[in-house]
Every structure is written in structure tokens, then in C-alpha cells.
C-alpha positions as CSV (number, residue, x, y, z in Angstrom):
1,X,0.0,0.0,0.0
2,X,2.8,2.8,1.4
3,X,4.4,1.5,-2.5
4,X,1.4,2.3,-4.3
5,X,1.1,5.4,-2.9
6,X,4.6,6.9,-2.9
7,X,4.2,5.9,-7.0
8,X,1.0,7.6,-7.6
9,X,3.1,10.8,-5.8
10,X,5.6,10.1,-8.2
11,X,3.4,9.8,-10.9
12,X,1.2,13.1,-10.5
13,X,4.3,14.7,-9.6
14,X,5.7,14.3,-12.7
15,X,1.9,15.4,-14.2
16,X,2.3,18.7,-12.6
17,X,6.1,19.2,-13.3
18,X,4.9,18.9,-17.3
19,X,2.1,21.1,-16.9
20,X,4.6,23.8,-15.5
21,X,7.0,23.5,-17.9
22,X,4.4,25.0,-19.9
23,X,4.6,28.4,-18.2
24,X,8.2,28.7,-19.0
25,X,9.0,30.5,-22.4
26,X,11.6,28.0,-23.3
27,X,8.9,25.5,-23.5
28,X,7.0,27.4,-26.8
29,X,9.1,26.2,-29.4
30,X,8.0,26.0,-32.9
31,X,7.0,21.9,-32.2
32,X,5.4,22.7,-28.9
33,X,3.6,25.5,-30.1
34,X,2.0,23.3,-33.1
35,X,0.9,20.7,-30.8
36,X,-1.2,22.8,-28.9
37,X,-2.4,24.5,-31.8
38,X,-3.6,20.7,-33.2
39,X,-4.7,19.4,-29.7
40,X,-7.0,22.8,-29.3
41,X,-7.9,22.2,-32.7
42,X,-9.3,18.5,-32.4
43,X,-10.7,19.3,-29.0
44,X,-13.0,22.0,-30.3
45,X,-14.3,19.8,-33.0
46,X,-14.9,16.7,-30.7
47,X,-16.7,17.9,-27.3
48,X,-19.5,19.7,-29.0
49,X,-20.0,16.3,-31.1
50,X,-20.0,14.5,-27.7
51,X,-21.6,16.9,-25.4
52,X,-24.2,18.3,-27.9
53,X,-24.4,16.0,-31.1
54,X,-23.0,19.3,-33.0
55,X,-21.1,19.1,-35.8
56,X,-19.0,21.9,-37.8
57,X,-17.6,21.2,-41.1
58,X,-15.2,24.2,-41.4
59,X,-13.6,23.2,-37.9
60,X,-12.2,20.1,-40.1
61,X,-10.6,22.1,-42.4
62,X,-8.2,23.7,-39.5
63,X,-7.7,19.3,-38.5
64,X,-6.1,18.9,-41.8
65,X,-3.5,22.0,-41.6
66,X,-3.3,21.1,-38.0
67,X,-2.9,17.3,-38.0
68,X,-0.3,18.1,-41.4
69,X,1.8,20.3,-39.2
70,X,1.7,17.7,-36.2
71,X,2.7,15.0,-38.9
72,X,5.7,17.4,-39.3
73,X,6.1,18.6,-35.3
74,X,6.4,14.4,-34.9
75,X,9.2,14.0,-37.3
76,X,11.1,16.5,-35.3
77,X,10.6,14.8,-32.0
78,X,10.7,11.6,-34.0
79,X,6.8,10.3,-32.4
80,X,5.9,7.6,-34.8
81,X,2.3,7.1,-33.3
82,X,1.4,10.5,-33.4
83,X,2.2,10.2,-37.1
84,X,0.2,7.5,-37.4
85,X,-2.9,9.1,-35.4
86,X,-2.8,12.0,-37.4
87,X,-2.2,10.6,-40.8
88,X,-5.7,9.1,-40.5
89,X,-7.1,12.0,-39.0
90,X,-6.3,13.8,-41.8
91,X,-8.3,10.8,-43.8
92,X,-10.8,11.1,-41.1
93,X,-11.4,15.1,-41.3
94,X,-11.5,15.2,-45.2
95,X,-14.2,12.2,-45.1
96,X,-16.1,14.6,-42.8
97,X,-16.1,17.3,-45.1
98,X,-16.7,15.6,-48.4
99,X,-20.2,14.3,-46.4
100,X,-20.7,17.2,-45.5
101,X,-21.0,18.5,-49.2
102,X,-22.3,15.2,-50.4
């Protein structure tokens, strides 16, 4: 038990230690700055389709240039399965638009 709490210290810890480095300037680098730009991006499009069924077309437009630069912010900090995710994102968002206009 005293184990398995000194690692969940450890491990939110290290949550809050990440988070922080966020505040620091160093930090918001041209990577780090387009992977919030895609996270916020994908974010905005999926909680209103969870919380209110809502769907907006042209937010998928901004998932393609996002989830392009995040194919290229990956290859920088060599992320293979965030290449991966947003490859088919990018397959993902166009579907949603050509529906859209189908």
C-alpha cells in the first residue's frame, strides 16, 4: 500500500512538473507551439459532437492543416504514433467534409 502510494506521488508529480513547464517560455518552441495548436484544434471539433451532437464542417478544415503540421512537429521529435494518429485524421477530417457536401 505505502508502494502504491509513494508511485501515484511520483506519478502526479511528474503530471504537474509537465504542466509547469508549460509556463516557461523556453517551453513554446515551434514543435510545442504546433501541438497545442492541433490538440486545441481537435478538441474543439470533438466535445461539442460528444456533449451536444454538433457538428461543424469548417472546424475540419483547421484538422487537416493542424494534424499536417503535427505529422511534421512528430518527425522533429521523431513520435511515430502520433504520425500515425494524425495521418488518418487527416483521412478522417476530409471524409467529414466531403459528407458534408455530399
Amino acid at each position: 500500500m505505502r508502494r502504491m502510494l509513494l508511485t501515484l506521488r511520483i506519478f502526479f508529480s511528474k503530471i504537474v512538473d509537465a504542466i509547469k513547464s508549460m509556463s516557461r517560455r523556453s517551453y513554446w518552441n515551434r514543435a510545442n507551439s504546433v501541438e497545442a495548436w492541433g490538440f486545441a484544434t481537435k478538441i474543439a471539433i470533438i466535445f461539442p459532437g460528444l456533449l451536444f451532437g454538433k457538428q461543424f464542417w469548417w472546424l475540419y478544415i483547421f484538422a487537416i492543416a493542424s494534424s499536417i503540421a503535427l505529422i511534421w512537429s512528430s518527425t522533429v521529435k521523431t513520435l511515430p504514433t502520433i504520425i500515425i494518429f494524425n495521418a488518418l485524421w487527416v483521412f478522417l477530417a476530409s471524409a467529414a467534409i466531403i459528407k458534408h457536401f455530399s
